[in-house]
KOLKOLZA-966157 format. One record per residue (C-alpha): residue in one letter; x, y, z. Coordinates in pm, whole numbers, padded with zeros to 5 digits, always signed. Example, Ala and Ser with C-alpha at 12.3 -4.5 7.8 and 13.67 -1.06 7.14 Angstrom:
BEGIN
A+01230-00450+00780
S+01367-00106+00714
This chain:
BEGIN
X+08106+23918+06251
X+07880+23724+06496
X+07552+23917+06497
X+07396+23757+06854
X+07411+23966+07143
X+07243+23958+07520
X+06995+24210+07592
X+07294+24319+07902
X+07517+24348+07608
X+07291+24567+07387
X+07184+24787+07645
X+07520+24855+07762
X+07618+24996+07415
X+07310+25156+07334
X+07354+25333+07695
X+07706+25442+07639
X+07668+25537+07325
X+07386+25769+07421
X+07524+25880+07756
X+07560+26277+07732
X+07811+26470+07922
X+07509+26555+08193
X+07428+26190+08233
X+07177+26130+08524
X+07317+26202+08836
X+07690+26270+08683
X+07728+26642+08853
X+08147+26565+08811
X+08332+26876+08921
X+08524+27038+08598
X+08896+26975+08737
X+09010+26675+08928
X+09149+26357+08874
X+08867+26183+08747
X+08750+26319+08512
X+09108+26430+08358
X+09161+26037+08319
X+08817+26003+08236
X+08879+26281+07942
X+09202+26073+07869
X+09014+25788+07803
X+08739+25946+07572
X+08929+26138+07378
X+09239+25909+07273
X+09156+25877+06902
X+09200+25504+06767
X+09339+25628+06437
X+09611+25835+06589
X+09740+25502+06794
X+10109+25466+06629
X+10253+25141+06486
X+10491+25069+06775
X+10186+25130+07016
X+09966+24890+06804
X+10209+24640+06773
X+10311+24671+07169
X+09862+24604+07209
X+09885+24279+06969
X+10183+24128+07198
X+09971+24154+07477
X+09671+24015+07335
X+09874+23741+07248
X+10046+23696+07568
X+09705+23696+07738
X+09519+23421+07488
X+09855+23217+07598
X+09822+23279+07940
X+09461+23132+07972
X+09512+22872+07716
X+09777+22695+07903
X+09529+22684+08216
X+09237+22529+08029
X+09265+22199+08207
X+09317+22358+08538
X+09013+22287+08816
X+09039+22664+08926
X+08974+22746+08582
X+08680+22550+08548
X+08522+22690+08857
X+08531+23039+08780
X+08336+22937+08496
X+08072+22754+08649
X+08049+23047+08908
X+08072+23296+08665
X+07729+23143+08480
X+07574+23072+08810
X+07608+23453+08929
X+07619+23643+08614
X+07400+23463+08339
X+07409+23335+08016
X+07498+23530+07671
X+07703+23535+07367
X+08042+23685+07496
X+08276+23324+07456
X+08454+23160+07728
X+08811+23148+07564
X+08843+22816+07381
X+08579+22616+07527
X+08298+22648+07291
X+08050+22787+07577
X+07922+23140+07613
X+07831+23347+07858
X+07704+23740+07956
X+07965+24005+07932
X+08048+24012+08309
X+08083+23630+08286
X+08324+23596+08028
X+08494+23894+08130
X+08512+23750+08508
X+08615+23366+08439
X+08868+23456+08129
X+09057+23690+08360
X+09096+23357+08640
X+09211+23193+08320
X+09456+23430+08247
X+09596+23481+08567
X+09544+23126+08711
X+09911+23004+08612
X+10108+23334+08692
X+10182+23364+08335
X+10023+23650+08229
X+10219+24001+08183
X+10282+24264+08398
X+10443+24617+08520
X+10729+24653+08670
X+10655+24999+08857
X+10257+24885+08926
X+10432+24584+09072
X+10120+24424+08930
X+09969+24219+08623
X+09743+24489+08399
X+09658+24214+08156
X+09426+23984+08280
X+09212+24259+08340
X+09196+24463+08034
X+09234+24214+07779
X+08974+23988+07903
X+08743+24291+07907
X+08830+24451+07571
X+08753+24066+07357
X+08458+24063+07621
X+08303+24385+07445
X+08436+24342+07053
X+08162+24256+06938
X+07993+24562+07100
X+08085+24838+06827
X+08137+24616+06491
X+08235+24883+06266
X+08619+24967+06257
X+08622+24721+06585
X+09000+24665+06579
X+09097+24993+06562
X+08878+25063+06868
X+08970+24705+07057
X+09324+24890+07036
X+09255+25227+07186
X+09045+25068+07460
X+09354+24835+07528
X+09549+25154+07565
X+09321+25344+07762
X+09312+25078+08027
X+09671+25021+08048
X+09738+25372+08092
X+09437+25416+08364
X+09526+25098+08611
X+09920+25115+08574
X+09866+25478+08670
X+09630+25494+08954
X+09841+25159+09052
X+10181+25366+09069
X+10013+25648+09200
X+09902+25468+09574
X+10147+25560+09874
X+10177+25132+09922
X+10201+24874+09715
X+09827+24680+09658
X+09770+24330+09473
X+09663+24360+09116
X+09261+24296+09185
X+09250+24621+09401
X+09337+24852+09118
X+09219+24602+08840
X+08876+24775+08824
X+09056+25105+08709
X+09153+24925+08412
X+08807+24777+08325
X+08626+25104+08338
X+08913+25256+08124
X+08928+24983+07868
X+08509+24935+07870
X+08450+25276+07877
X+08674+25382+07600
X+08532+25039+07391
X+08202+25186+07436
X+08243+25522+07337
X+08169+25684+07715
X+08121+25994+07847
X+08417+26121+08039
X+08176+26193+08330
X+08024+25861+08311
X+08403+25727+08343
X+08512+25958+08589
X+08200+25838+08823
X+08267+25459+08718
X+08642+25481+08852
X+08521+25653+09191
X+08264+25375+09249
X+08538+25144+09185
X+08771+25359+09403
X+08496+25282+09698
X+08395+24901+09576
X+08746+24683+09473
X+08846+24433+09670
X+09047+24506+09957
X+09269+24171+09932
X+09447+24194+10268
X+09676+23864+10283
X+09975+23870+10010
X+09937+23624+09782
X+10278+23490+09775
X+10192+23394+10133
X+09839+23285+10175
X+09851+23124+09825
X+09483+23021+09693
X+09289+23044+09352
X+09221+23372+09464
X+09598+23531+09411
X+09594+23873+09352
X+09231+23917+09328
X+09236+23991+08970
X+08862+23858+08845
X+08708+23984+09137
X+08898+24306+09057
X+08746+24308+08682
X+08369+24209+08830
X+08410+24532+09066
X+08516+24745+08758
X+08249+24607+08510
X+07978+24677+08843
X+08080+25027+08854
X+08091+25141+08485
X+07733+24981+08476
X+07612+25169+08786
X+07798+25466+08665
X+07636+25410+08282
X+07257+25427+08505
X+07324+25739+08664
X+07495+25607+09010
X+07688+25829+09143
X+08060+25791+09295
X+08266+26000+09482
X+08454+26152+09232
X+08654+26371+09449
X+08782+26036+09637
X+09072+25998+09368
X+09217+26344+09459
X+09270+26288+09787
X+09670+26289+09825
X+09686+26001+10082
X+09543+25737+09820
X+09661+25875+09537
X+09981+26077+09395
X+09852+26336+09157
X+10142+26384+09017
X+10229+26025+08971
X+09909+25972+08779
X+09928+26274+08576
X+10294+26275+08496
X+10343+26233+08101
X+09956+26127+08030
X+09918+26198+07659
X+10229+26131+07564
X+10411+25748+07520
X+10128+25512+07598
X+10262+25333+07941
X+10169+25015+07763
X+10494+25032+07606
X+10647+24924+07961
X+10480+24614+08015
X+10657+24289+08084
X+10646+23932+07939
X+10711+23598+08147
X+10896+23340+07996
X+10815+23102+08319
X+10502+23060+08477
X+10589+23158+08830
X+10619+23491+09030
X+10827+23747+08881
X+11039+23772+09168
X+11162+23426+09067
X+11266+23512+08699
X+11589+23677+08785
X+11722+23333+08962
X+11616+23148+08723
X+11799+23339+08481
X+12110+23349+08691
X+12132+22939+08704
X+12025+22906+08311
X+12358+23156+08297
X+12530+22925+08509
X+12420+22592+08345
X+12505+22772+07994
X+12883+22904+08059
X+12944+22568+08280
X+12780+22245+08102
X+12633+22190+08453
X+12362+21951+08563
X+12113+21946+08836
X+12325+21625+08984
X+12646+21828+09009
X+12485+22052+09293
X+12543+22060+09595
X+12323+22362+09693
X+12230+22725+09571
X+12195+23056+09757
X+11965+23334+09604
X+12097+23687+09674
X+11817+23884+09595
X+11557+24180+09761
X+11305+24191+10004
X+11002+24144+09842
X+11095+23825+09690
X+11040+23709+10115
X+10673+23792+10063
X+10653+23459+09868
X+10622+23157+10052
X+10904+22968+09937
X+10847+22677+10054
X+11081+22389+09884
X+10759+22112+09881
X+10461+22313+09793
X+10137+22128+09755
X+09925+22256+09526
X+10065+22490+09136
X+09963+22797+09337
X+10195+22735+09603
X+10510+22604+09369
X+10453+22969+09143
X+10538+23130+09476
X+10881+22896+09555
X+11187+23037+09470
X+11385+22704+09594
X+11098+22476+09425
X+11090+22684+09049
X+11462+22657+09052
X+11494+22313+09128
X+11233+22255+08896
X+11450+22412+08634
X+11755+22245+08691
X+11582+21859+08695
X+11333+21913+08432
X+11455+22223+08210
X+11301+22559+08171
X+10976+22464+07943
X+10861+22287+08289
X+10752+22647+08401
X+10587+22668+08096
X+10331+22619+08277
X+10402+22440+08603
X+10230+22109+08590
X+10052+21927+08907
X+10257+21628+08805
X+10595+21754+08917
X+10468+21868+09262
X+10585+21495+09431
X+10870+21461+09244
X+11136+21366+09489
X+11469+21499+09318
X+11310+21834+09274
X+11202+21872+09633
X+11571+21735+09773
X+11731+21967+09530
X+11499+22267+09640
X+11596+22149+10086
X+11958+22271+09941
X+11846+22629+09799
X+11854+22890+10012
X+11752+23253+09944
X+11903+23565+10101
X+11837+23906+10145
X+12141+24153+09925
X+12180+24495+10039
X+12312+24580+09714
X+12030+24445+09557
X+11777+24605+09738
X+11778+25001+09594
X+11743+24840+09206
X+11404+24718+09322
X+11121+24815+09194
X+11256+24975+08908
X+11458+24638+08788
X+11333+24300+08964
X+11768+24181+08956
X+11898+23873+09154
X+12234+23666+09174
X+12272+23298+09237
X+12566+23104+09417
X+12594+22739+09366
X+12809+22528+09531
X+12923+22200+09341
X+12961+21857+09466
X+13339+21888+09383
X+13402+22143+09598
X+13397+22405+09352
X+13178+22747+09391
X+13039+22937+09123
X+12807+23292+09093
X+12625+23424+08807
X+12623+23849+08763
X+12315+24021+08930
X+12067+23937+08604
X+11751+24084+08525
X+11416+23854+08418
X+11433+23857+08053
X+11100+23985+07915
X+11153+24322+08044
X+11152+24621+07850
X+11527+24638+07823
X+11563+24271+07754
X+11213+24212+07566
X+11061+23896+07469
X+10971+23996+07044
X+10712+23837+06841
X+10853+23534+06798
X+10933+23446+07132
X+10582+23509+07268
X+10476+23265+06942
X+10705+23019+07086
X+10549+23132+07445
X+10216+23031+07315
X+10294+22708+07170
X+10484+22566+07442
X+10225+22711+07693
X+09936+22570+07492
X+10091+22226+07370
X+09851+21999+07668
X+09547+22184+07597
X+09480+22348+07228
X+09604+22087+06887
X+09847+22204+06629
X+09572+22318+06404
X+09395+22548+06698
X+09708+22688+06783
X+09765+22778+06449
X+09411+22916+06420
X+09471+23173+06667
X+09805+23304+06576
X+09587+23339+06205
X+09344+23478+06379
X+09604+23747+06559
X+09745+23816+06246
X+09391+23926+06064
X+09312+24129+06337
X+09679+24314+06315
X+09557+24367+05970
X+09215+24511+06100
X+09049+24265+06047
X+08875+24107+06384
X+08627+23863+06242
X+08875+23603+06256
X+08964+23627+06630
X+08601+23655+06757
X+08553+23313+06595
X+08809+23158+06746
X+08760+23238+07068
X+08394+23091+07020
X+08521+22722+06927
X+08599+22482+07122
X+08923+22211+06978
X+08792+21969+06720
X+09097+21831+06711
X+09243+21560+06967
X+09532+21743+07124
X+09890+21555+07204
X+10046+21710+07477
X+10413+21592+07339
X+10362+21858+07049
X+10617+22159+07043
């Protein structure tokens, strides 16, 4: 175990490992939703975490270290680092991969843009929202925090801030972008990996309640480096368990006010099946609203031999909130193309699926991808419609060159609960995702790595994610 620490680090340990239940300034009422979740998140015992729910944690660790290594090279990527330093400071927390280090709030801010940057990091399907980028980012942040029995804590924390943000996510009257209920997740995951005071939490997730970002424009629509908002989301969580940990106080009662938040939504089954158990996987890196077509002309291509040459055009049948993504059939920039239904699937059907995996900047002028995408359509399906949010289903119609017509089933993405994505399949994920930007022998490294700390063992993984690649990598490797 790496020894070195920041003075922010240490102090944020010592303080929540010393913060009693009447913490400065914590007067937190002795019913009410925050502090329930708050209580949640305290009192969920790392060696009572079940083997299912511990395996279900490594996946998305996994699936998050695969996420942000395929978007090493990206220019977005390397910005939220430099910002990150510039407004949070220098420490000993690593910047995934890179070999460069930073303060807690600075790794935990430009890992989550890494993450998220390529839209292939996980998500839930009833949050309508990506829970990973935030809490995994923050856990590895803080590992080194607590060294003794550290995976077994790294886990529960994982849990805890699954179950907190997919909660208080469901539990709005409207749907909100990921960053605006992000923070949740960081205080649940921080506070539960350093051994907080359910006051202390309860007071961190009102501050954040009163301090996320707001995120107005969809991002399948105004389409930026800023998305969903996620990393600003994490910095606004990290900000309020700190003020909470110094005795700022939030308004607590804020989360029990019924027209931002569904008690019963956000209370219903806590304690029992971690919600973690529900999250989803992406095979492509693109909007999840896209997965079903794809999946729909892979069928197609599958049962008929086809080839992007024998089309003639393509309708998506599919629901409404797949017309909250921009679509356009020549985006300019990656961000734009993960929001393009026509674009992804053309993409697809030129180049084959491992092209999502990740989009690459090189494909955006390709000219038989954006003539193929003029000729896809998408369409709203009333009998698609009621299925959404619980399933995220489409159909897709092609129409051949010879005149004939074809149409898949209504298909779900896979990577869902009811269609997962196992272990090997998210190792395949990885290495695919990571070919242009970690070597064979770093790649391997961190599945190693993965593997100790499934074992308990997480000396391995906080090394890795120190180092930079010593190794020249060759972006043709599987």
């Amino acid at each position: 175990m790496l020894k070195s620490n920041s003075s922010e680090a240490r102090e944020a340990g010592t303080a929540a490992l010393r913060a009693p239940s009447g913490h400065r300034g914590h007067s937190a009422p002795d019913v009410g939703l925050a502090l329930r979740l708050g209580r949640y998140v305290a009192g969920l015992d790392p060696h009572a975490i079940d083997g299912q729910t511990k395996d279900a944690v490594w996946r998305c660790i996994l699936d998050a270290l695969a996420s942000a290594g395929a978007a090493l090279g990206l220019p977005a990527v390397a910005a939220a680092q430099e910002a990150a330093l510039a407004l949070y400071g220098r420490g000993p927390a690593p910047m995934w991969f890179t070999g460069r280090s930073a303060s807690t709030a600075a790794a935990m801010f430009s890992n989550s843009a890494a993450t998220a940057a390529l839209d292939l990091d996980d998500g839930y399907r009833q949050a309508r929202g990506h829970p990973g980028a935030a809490v995994i980012p923050t856990a590895l942040a803080l590992m080194d925090e607590r060294p003794r029995d550290t995976a077994a804590n790294l886990c529960a924390a994982i849990v805890a801030g699954y179950e907190v943000g997919v909660r208080l996510a469901m539990a709005r009257p409207a749907y909100a972008p990921s960053g605006a209920w992000s923070g949740y997740a960081v205080v649940a995951t921080a506070g539960r990996m350093l051994g907080l005071d359910p006051a202390v939490i309860a007071h961190a997730l009102a501050i954040a309640a009163q301090t996320a970002p707001a995120l107005p424009a969809l991002a399948g629509v105004a389409g930026s480096d800023v998305k969903e908002g996620i990393a600003a989301g994490v910095a606004a969580g990290w900000a309020a368990l700190r003020l909470a940990m110094a005795g700022y106080a939030g308004p607590v009662a804020v989360l029990d006010d019924a027209r931002l938040f569904d008690p019963d939504i956000a209370l219903r089954g806590l304690g029992g099946t971690p919600l973690i158990h529900g999250t989803y996987f992406k095979p492509f890196g693109c909007c999840r609203h896209i997965h079903a077509p794809l999946e729909g002309w892979l069928h197609l291509r599958a049962r008929h031999g086809l080839d992007a040459e024998d089309i003639a055009g393509m309708q998506v049948h599919t629901y409404r909130a797949t017309f909250n993504l921009s679509n356009s059939p020549a985006p300019v920039t990656l961000v734009e193309a993960q929001y393009s239904v026509p674009y992804c699937l053309a993409l697809c059907a030129v180049h084959g699926s491992d092209a999502l995996l990740p989009l690459e900047a090189r494909h955006l002028g390709d000219v038989q991808v954006r003539d193929l995408a003029a000729r896809i359509t998408v369409v709203h399906d009333a009998e698609v419609e009621p299925l959404f949010p619980a399933r995220s289903p489409a159909s897709v119609a092609i129409s051949l060159k010879n005149g004939q017509r074809l149409a898949s089933p209504v298909m779900d993405p896979r990577g869902d609960p009811a269609t997962p994505l196992g272990w090997a399949d998210l190792e395949t994920k990885f290495r695919v995702a990571t070919r242009k930007g970690l070597s064979s022998a770093r790649q391997r490294a961190i599945l190693d790595a993965i593997a100790d700390l499934r074992n308990g063992d997480s000396v391995s993984l906080s090394r890795v994610l120190r180092s930079a690649d010593q190794q020249p990598c060759k972006g043709d490797e599987p």
